[in-house]
C-alpha positions as CSV (number, residue, x, y, z in Angstrom):
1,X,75.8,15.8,57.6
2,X,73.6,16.7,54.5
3,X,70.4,15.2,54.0
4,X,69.5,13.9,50.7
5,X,66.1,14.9,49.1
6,X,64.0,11.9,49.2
7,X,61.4,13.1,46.5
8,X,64.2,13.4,43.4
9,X,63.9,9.3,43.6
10,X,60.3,9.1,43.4
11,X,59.0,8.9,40.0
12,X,55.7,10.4,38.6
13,X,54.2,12.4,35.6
14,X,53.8,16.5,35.2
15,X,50.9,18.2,35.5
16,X,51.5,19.0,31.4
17,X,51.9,15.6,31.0
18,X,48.4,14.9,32.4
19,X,46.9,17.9,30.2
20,X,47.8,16.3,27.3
21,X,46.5,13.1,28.5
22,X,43.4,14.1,29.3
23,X,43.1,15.7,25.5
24,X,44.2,12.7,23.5
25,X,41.5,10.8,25.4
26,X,38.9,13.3,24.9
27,X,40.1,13.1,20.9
28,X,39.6,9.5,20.9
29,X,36.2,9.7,22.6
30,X,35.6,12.2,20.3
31,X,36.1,10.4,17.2
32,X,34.6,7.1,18.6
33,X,30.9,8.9,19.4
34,X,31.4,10.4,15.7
35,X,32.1,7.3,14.3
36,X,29.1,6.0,16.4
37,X,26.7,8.4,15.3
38,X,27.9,8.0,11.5
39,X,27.3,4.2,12.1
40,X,24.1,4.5,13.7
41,X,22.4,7.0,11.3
42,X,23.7,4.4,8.4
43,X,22.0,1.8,10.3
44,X,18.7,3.5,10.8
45,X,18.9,4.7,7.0
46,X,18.8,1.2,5.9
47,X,16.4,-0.1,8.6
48,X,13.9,2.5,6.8
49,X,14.3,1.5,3.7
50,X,14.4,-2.5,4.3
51,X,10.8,-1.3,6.3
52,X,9.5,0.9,3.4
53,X,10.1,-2.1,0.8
54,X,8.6,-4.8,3.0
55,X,5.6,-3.1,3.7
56,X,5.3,-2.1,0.1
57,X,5.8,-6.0,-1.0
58,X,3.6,-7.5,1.7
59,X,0.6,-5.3,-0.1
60,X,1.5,-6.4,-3.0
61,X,1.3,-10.0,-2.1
62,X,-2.3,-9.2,-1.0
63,X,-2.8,-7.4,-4.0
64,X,-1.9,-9.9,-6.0
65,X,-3.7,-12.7,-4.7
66,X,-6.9,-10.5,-4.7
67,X,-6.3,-9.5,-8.5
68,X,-6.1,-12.9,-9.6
69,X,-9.0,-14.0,-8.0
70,X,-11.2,-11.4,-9.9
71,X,-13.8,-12.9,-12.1
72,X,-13.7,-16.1,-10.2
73,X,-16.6,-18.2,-10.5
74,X,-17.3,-21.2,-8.7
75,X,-18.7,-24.3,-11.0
76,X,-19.6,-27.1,-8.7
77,X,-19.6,-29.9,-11.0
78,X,-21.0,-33.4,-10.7
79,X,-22.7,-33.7,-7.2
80,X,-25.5,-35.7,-5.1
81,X,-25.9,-33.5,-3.0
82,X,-28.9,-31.5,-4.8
83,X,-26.4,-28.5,-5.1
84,X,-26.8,-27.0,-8.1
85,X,-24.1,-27.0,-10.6
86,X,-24.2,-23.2,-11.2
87,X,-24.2,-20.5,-8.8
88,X,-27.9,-18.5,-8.3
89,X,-26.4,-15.1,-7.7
90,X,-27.8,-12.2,-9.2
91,X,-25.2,-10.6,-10.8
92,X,-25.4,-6.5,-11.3
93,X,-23.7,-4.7,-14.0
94,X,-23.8,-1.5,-16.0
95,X,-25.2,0.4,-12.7
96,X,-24.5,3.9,-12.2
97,X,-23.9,2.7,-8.2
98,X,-20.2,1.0,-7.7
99,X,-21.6,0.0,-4.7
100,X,-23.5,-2.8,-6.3
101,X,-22.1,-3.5,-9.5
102,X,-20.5,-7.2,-9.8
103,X,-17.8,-6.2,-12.1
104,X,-14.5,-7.8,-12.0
105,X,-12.1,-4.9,-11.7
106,X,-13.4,-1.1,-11.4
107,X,-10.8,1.3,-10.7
108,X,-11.8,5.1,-9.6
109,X,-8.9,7.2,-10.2
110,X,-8.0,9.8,-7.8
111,X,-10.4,9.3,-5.1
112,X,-10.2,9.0,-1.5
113,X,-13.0,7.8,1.2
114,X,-14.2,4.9,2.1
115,X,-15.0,1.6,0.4
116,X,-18.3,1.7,0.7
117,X,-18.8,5.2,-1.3
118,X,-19.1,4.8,-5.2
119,X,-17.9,8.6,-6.0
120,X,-18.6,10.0,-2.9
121,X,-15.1,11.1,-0.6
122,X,-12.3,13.4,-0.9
123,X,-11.4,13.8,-4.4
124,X,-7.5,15.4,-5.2
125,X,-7.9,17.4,-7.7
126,X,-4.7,19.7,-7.3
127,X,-1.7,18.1,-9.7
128,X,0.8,18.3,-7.3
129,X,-1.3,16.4,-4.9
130,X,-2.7,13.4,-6.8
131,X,-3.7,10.2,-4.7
132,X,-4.2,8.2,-4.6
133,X,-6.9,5.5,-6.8
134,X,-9.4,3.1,-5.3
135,X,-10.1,-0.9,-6.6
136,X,-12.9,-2.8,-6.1
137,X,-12.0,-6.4,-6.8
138,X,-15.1,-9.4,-6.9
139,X,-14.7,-13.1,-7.3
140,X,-16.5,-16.0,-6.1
141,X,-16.5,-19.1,-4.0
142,X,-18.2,-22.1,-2.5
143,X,-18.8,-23.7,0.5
144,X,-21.0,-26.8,0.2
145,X,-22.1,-27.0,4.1
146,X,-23.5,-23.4,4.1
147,X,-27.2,-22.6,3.6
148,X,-25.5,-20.2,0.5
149,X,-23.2,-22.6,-0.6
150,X,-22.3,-20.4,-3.8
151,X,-20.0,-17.2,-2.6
152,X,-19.4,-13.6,-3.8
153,X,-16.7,-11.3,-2.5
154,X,-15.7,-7.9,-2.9
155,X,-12.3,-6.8,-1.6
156,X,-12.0,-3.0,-1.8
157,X,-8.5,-1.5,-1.4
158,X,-8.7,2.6,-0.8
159,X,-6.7,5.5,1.3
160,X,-8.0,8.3,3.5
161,X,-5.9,11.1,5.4
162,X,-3.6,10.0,7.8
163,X,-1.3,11.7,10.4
164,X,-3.0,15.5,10.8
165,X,-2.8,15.0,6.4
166,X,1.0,15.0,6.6
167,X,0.5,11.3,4.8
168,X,-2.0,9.1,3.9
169,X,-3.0,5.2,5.1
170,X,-4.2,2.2,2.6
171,X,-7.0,0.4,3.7
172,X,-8.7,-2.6,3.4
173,X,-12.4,-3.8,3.1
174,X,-14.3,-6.6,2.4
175,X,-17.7,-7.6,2.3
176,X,-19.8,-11.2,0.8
177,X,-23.1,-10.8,-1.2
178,X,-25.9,-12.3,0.7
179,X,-28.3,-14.0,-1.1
180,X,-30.8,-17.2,-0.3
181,X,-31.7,-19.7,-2.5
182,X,-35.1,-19.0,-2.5
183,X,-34.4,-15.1,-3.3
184,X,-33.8,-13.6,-6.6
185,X,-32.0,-10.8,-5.2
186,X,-29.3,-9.5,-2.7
187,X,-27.0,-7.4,-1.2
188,X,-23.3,-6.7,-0.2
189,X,-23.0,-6.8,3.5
190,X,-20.1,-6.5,6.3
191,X,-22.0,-8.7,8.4
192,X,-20.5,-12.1,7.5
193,X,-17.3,-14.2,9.7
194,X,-14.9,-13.3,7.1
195,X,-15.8,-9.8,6.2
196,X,-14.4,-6.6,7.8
197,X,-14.9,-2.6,7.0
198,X,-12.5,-0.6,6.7
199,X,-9.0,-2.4,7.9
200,X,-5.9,-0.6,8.1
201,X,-3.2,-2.1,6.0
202,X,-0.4,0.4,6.7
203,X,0.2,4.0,6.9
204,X,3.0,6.4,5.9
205,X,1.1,5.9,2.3
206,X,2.3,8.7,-0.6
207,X,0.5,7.1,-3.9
208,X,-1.5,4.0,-4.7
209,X,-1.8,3.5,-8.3
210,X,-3.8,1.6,-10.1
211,X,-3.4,1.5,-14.4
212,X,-5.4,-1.1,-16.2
213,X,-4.8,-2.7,-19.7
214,X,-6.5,-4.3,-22.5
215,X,-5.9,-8.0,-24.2
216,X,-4.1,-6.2,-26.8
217,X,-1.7,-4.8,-24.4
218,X,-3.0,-1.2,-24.4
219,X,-3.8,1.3,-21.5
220,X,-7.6,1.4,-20.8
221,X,-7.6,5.2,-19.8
222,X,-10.1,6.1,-18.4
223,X,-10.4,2.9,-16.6
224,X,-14.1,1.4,-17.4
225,X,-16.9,2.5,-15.2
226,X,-20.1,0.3,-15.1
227,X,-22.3,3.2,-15.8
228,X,-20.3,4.5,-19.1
229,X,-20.7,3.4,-22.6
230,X,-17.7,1.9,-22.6
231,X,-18.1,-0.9,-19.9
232,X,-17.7,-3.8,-22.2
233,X,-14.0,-3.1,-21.4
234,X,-14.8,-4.1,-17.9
235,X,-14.6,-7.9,-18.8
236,X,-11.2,-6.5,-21.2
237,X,-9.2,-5.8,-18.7
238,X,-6.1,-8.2,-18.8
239,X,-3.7,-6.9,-16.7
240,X,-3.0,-4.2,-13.9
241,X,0.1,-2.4,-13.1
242,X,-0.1,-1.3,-9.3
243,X,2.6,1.0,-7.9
244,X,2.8,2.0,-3.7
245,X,5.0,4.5,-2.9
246,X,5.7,5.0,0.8
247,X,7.3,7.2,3.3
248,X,10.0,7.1,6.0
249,X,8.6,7.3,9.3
250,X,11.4,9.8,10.6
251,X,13.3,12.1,8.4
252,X,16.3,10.4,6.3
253,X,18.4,12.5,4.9
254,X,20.8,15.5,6.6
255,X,19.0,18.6,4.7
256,X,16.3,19.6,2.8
257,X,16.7,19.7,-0.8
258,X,17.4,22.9,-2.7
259,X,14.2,24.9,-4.3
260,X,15.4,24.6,-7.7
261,X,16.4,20.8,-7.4
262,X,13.5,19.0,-4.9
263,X,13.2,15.2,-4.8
264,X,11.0,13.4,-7.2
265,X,8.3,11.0,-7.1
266,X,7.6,9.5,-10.7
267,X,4.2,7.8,-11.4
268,X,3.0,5.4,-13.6
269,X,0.8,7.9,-15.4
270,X,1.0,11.6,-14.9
271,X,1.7,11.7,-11.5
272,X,5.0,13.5,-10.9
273,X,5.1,15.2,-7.2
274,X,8.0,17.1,-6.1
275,X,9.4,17.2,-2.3
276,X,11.5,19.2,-0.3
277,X,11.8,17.8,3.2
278,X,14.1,15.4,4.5
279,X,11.8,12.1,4.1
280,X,12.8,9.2,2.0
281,X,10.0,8.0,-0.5
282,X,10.5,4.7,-2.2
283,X,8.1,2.9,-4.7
284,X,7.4,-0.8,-5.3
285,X,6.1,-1.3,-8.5
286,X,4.5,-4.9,-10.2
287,X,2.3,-5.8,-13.3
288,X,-0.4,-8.4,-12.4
289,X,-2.0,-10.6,-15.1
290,X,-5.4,-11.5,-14.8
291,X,-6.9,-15.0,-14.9
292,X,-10.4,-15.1,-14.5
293,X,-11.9,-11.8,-16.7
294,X,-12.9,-13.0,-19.8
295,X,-14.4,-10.6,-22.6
């Protein structure tokens, strides 16, 4: 009697047939972590840029706001309180020290350092490595409970060096004029509640620009200085074009771009700065009127 071979009936795959299983899947995976990665570097592309323009708009807000305030002054009107109707501030102009002139608006053009220097700091002198301009901003206020009920503010908005001088950071400082009643004089200090030195605003900083124009329309260039002949333009100055450009944290694009075609950075002057790594640089640019500078 022959016996049948059992294992003809069973049924099952080849060992080829599992080769090329195993090889289609590890296609598929393949193409699914490519298409991943191609997804995910999209992603992070425009997470950078949605970052680079918020931050640039949310100092512009502040800008903004602080721009329109300067030249405020602070009229108290009818009263019984035996507050006088005018303020009794000193105010200081046509110094040869920005640190205590009153003006308005100064703007020092390519200078870094801190607020507190008037010309002072690290000044960029090389073409291809302009930045970035300093304001000083004053206006006024008044608060009728305080022993100096009449106010004076001076927001200062400047960059310094910032990650080993791969970039810079913009800073923020302001400080009150403190002044009794009884005194003729006074003095900017940092001491008050709402004053602070030296705040940073954000880093990752390539330019902060700073171009000032006159009631006719016209660029005043060289910005007015309190200590120059011209400072009558310091009360001229009708209007201010800011522009921030800022960096990508991490590095954007695939490959660095060719020597003879780099990446541009266009200013709102004469700054042009050319790049070659793989950063993305974006720029938020705004003209803001002002409201309270009269000639």
């Amino acid at each position: 009697m022959i016996k049948q071979n059992k294992l003809k009936n069973i049924a099952g795959i080849t060992l080829i047939e599992i080769m090329i299983g195993v090889v289609i899947s590890a296609i598929m995976m393949g193409a699914m972590y490519t298409t991943y990665n191609i997804v995910n570097s999209s992603y992070s592309q425009v997470t950078d840029r949605a970052k680079i323009s918020r931050s640039g708009r949310d100092i512009i807000a502040m800008l903004i706001r602080d721009i329109r305030l300067a030249g405020f002054k602070y009229h108290y009107g009818v009263n019984t309180d035996d507050i006088s109707k005018q303020d009794n501030l000193e105010y200081i102009s046509g110094s040869s020290d920005i640190k205590i002139s009153h003006a308005p608006i100064i703007v020092i053009k390519n200078k870094l350092g801190d607020a507190t220097d008037s010309d002072t700091g690290i000044s960029k002198n090389d073409v291809a490595d302009q930045c970035c301009d300093k304001i000083h901003i004053v206006y006024g206020d008044f608060n009728q409970n305080d022993t100096q009920p009449y106010k004076r503010y001076r927001v200062t908005y400047f960059a310094k060096p910032s990650g080993d001088n791969e970039y810079y950071a913009v800073y923020k400082s302001k400080q009150s004029w403190i002044q009794s009643t009884e005194s003729i004089t006074g003095n900017w200090s940092s001491s008050c509640t709402e004053c602070f030195s030296g705040e940073l605003i954000r880093d990752h900083l390539v330019d902060m620009e700073f171009i000032v124009f006159d009631k006719q329309g016209r660029i005043i260039s060289p910005p007015p200085r309190p200590n120059d002949s011209t400072r009558v333009d310091l009360y001229n100055i009708k209007a201010v074009d800011i522009r921030l450009t800022f960096r990508s944290k991490n590095e954007f694009y695939r490959f660095n771009p060719k020597v003879d075609n780099p990446r541009f950075v266009k200013g709102l002057g004469d700054r042009t700065r050319e790049f070659f790594d793989k950063y993305l640089r974006d720029s938020v640019v705004v003209t803001v009127n002002t409201r309270n500078v009269g000639s």
